[in-house]
C-alpha positions in Angstrom: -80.8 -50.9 -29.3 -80.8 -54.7 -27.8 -81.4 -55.2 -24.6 -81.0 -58.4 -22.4 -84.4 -59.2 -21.7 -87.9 -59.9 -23.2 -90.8 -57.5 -22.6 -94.5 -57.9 -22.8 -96.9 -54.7 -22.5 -99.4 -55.9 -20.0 -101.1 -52.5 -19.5 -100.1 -49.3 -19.8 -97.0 -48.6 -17.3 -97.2 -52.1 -16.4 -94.8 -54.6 -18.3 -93.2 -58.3 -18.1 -89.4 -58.7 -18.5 -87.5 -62.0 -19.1 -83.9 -61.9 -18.4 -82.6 -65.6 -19.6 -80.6 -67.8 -18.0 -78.2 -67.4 -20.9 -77.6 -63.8 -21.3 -74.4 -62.1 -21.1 -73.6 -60.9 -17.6 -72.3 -57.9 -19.6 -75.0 -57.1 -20.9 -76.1 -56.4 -17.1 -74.8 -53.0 -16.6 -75.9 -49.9 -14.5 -78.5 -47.9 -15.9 -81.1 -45.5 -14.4 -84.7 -45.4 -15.7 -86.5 -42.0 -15.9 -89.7 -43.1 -13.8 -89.8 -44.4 -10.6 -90.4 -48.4 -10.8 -92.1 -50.9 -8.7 -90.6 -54.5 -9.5 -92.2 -57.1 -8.5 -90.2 -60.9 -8.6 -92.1 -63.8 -10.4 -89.5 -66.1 -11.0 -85.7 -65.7 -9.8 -82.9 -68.3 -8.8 -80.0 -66.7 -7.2 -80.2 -63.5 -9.1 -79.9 -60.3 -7.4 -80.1 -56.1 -7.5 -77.6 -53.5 -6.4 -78.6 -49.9 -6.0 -75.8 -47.5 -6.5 -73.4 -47.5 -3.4 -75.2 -50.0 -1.6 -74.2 -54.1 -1.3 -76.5 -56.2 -3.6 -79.5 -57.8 -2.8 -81.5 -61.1 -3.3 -84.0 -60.8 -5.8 -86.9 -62.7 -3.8 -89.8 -64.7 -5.7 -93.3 -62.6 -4.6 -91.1 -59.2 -2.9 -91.3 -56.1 -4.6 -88.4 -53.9 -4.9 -88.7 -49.9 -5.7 -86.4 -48.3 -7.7 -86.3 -44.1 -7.6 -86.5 -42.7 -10.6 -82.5 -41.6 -12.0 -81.3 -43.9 -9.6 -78.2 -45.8 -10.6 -78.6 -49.9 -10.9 -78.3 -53.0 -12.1 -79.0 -56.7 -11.8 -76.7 -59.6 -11.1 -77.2 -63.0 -12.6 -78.3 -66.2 -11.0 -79.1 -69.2 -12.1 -82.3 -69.7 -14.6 -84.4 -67.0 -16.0 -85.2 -64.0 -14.5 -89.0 -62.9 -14.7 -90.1 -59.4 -13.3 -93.4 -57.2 -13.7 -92.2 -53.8 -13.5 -94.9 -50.7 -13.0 -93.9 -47.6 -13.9 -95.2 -44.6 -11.9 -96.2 -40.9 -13.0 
């Protein structure tokens, strides 16, 4: 399976992603994720993230955002890359 991003392992249940400024926006579709997830924004321009039946959100540069595990979402483009550390809780 492809996905629209890049990920490096940091440590376990922690990760990178890269979303690039060139990916498909259709490639951005809702998914849920079977932990719970801490995101934390290192480098966003406009992009955002909409929890199911709620408006989207700004992605800010240095906010986290927690997403419940089984919890319908997605992410909305902006301009330039996207680059998240995600950690995964037990």
């Amino acid at each position: 399976m492809d996905f629209p991003f890049e990920q490096k392992d940091i440590i376990k249940g922690v990760f990178l992603r890269e979303f690039s400024e060139n990916v498909d926006p259709m490639e951005l579709v809702w998914h849920q994720d079977e932990r719970d997830r801490v995101v934390l924004v290192k480098q966003s321009r406009g992009w955002q993230i909409q929890m199911d039946n709620e408006l989207p959100l700004d992605l800010d540069e240095g906010k986290c955002y927690y997403i419940p595990k089984m919890t319908y979402h997605r992410v909305l483009k902006g301009d330039g890359p996207l680059v998240v550390q995600i950690t995964e809780k037990e």
